[in-house]
N, C-alpha and C positions, 0 to 999 in steps of 0.2 A: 504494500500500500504506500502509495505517496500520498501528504496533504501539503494545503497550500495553505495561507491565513487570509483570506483576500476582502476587508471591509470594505472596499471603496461603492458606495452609493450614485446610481444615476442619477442626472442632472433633470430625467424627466420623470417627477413622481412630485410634481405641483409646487415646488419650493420647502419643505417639510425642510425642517432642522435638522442639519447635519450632523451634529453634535449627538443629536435622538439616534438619530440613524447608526453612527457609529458603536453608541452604546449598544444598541440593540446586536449590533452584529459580531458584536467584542468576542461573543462565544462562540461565531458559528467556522467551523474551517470546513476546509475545499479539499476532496480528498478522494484518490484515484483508489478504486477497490478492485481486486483480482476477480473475475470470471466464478470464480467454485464459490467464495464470499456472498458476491453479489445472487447464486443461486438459494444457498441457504437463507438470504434476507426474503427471499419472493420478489424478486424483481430480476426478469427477463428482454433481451431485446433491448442492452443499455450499452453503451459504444464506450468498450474500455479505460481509452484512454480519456474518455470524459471524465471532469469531477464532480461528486456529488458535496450538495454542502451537509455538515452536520450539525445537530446543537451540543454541544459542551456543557457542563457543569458551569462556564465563564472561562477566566483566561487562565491557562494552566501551564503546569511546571513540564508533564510528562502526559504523553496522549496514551490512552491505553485502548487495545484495539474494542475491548468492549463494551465501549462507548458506544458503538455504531448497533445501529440499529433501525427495524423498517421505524419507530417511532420520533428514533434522533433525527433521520434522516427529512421525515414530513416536518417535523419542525423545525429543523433548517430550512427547506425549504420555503413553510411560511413566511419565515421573519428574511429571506431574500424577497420574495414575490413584493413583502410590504413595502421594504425600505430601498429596493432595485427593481422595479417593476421594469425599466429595460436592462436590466442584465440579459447579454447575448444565448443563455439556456434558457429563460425563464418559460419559452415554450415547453422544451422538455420537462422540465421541472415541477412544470404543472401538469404536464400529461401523467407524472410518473405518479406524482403526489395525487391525484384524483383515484388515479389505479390502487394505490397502496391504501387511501380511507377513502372508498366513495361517498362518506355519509359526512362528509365536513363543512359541507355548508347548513345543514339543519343545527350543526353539532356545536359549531362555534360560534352561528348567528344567534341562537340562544342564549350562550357564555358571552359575549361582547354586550349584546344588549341587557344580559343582567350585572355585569360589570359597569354600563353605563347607570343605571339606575342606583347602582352604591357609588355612583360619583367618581367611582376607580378610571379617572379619562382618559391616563397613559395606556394601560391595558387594555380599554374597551377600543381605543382608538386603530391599535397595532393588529386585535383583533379583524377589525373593520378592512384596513388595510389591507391585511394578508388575503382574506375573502375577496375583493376588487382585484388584484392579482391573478387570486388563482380562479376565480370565475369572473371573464370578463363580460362576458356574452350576458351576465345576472346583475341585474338594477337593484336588489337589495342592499347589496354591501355599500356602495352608495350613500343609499337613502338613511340607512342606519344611521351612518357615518355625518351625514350632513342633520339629521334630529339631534341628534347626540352635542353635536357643534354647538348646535343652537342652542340647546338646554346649557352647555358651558358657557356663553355667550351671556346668556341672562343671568344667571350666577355670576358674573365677571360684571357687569354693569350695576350688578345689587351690590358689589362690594365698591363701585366707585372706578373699576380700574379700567378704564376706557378704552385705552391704546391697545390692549392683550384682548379687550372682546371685540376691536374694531377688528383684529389679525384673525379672531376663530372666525366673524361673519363672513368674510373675503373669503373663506373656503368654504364655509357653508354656500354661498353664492357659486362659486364655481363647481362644487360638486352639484348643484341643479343646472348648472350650465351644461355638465355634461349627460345626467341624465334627461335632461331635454332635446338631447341630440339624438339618444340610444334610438334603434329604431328593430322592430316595432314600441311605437310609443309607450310609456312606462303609464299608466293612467294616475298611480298614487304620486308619480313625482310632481304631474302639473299643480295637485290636490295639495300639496303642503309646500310647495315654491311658491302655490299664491299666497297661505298664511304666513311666509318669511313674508313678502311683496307686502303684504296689509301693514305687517309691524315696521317694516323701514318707510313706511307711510304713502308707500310705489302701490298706489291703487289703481291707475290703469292697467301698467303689468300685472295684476290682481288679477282685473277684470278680464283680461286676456285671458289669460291663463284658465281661471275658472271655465268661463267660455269650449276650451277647448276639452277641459275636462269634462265636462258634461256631453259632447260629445262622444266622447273616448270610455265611459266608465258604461257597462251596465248592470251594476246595482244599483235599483231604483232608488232605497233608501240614500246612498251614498250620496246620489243624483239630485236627490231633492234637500239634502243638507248643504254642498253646493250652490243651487238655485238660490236658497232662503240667504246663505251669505252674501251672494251677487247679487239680490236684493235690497237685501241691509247698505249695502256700498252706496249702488244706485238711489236708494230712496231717501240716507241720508242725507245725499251731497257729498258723500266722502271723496268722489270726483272732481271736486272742484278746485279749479286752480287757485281760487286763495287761499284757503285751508294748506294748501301743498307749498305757495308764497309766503304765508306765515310761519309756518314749521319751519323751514327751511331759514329765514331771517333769526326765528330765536335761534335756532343752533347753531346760526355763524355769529352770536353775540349782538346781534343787529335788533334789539328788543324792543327799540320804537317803532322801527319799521313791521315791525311782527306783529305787535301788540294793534301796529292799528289795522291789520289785516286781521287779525284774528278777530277783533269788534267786527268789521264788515263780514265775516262769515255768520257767527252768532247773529246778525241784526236778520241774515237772509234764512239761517235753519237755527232757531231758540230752543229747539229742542235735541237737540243734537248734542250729547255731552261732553263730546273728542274738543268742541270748538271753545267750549267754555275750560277746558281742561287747559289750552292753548295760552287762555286771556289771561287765566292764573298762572302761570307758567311766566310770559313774559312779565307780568306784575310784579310775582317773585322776584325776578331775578333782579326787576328797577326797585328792588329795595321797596314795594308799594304795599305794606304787608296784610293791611285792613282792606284793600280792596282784591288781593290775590285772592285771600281767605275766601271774600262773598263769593268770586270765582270757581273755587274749588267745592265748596261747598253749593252750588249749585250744577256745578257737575256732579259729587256727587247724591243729588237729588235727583237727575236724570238716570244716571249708574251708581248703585251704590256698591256693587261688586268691584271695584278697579282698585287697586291695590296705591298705582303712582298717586290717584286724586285725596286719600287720605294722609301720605305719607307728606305729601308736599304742601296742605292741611295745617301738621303737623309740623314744618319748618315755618310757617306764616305766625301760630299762636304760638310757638314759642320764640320767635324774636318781639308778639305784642306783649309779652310776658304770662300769655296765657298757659300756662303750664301746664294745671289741671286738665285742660281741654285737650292740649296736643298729646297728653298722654291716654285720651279717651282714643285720640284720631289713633294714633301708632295701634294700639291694641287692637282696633278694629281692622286696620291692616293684615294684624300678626293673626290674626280671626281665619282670615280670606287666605293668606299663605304663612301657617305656621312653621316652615323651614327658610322663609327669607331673612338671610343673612344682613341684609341692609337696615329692615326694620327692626331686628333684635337688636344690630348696635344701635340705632336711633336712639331706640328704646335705653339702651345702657347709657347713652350721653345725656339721652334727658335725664334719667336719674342720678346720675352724676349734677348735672345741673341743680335740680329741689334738692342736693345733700343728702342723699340717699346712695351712700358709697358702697356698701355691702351687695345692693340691690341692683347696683349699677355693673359693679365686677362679678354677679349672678349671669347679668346678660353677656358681659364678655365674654363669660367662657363658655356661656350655650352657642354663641355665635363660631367660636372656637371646635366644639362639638359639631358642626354641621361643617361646616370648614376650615381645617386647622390650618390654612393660608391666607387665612383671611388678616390684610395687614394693620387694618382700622382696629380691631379689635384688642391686636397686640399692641398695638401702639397706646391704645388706650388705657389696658390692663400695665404697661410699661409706665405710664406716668402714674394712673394711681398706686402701683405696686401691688404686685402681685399676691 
């Protein structure tokens, strides 16, 4: 037996971190196996002087040949397919690896997506990977891949950290790029690229997209859950270019310009709570805190389910020194999504704030508990001492 040691990752596998990539390949080496070997393992019709990659225990002093095995072998392979998706074998590799466990994609789409729902992102992600890889011709690894994003995405924006969830949607966004190219058409990709399209506030691409999905799907039920949101779009006005010119002016910091766009939407749909949500939004941010609040608070009279319209509530009365109150708002937040990370420290700085320190470092470390990355929290539990 020869082996090789050979990390090096292509350059076409969507810009993914190098550094990940290396890691992950740190164990796997490339290694030429004898004819009578490669019979023993069940694997036939494999061209000698080929190498196969294996996985390792990690990086080692001494190879010992019992390492190898049909199992080392598919997981080497995975973790090439994820992180070399054009490595010069990756055909073979995948033909051999499908031959040796045909049942890997039930098996691992299972284990990825329950890996993603413990939050485990590195693993559920490599998972994901490995599956696109080795089945390319299949839109779920994908789709997984791009939910899972997005769910990391809103986590990352609950903790504040902007730049890192601006980097997961970019991929979220390109993996619907490319299942929207897959053909035959994918029907559940255009189905949840329009709900990313709704929340970046891209509601004609919505509307497209839905459009096309209701064509494309026939489950009736699914079909008419579609409809009723293309609906909802249409009959709000969420179409409408000023709603889209407001949004867009607050979050380029532009919040007189936004603010008086977002009245002129309110004045045209009053019942509409995105538009009032909009008005408080820019009020906040002009320091305007008594008239944010009536904003918000009639948003959430319109919707009282939205989680941003109490939480932001909640930063209006507590700069008018309403404490009591924003502590009502937060809670009711934490009501509607008991694992947001952002509203628990809220929660912990206001109580920090009324001088309730024991109560306020309760929240820290529950925030800490649901994500132990979380850096507001440490920072927080850092100043009052831990």
């Amino acid at each position: 037996m020869k082996k090789n040691n050979d990390s090096r990752r292509s350059d076409g596998n969507g810009g993914r971190n190098s550094n990940k990539a290396a890691e992950a390949l740190a164990g796997v080496l490339f290694i030429q196996i004898d004819p009578e070997r490669l019979k023993t393992l069940g694997i036939e019709g494999w061209e000698e002087a080929s190498l196969l990659p294996v996985q390792t225990p990690g990086q080692l002093h001494r190879f010992e040949p019992s390492m190898i095995s049909p199992e080392s072998i598919v997981a080497g392979i995975l973790r090439v397919l994820a992180w070399q998706p054009g490595h010069p074998m990756a055909p073979q590799y995948r033909k051999l690896a499908r031959a040796l466990k045909p049942d890997l994609l039930a098996q691992l789409s299972d284990a990825g997506v329950a890996k993603a729902q413990a939050k485990d992102w590195d693993v559920a992600e490599e998972i994901f990977l490995a599956l696109a890889g080795l089945y390319p011709e299949s839109p779920l690894p994908l789709l997984d891949l791009a939910l899972m994003k997005e769910e990391r995405a809103k986590l990352l924006r609950e903790e504040e950290r902007e730049d890192l969830a601006e980097e997961e949607e970019d991929q979220v966004y390109q993996n619907y790029s490319n299942l929207l190219e897959m053909e035959p058409p994918f029907p559940p990709a255009y189905y949840h690229a329009a709900l990313f399209f709704i929340k970046k506030r891209n509601f004609d691409r919505a509307v497209s997209l839905l459009t096309s999905y209701i064509g494309l799907e026939d489950d009736r039920e699914k079909v008419e859950k579609a409809k009723s949101i293309l609906a909802k779009l249409q009959d709000f006005g969420l179409l409408d270019r000023t709603f889209k010119e407001a949004y867009d002016f607050i979050q380029l910091g532009q919040e007189e310009k936004g603010l008086k766009k977002a009245r002129e939407f309110v004045s045209l749909h009053p019942e509409v709570w995105n538009g009032w949500f909009l008005v408080g939004w820019a009020l906040r941010r002009l320091g305007r805190w008594r008239e944010g609040a009536d904003a918000f608070k009639k948003a959430i009279e319109l919707n009282s389910g939205d989680t941003d319209s109490f939480n932001e509530l909640a930063l209006c009365q507590t700069e008018l020194g309403e404490l009591g109150a924003a502590k009502i708002s937060l809670e009711k937040a934490l009501r509607l999504e008991p694992e947001n990370v952002k509203i628990i420290v809220n929660l912990g700085a206001l109580s920090h704030k009324m001088g309730k320190a024991g109560e306020a470092r309760g929240f820290f470390m529950s925030a800490l508990e649901f994500d132990p990355d979380d850096a507001l929290a440490r920072d927080w539990l850092a100043r009052i001492g831990e």
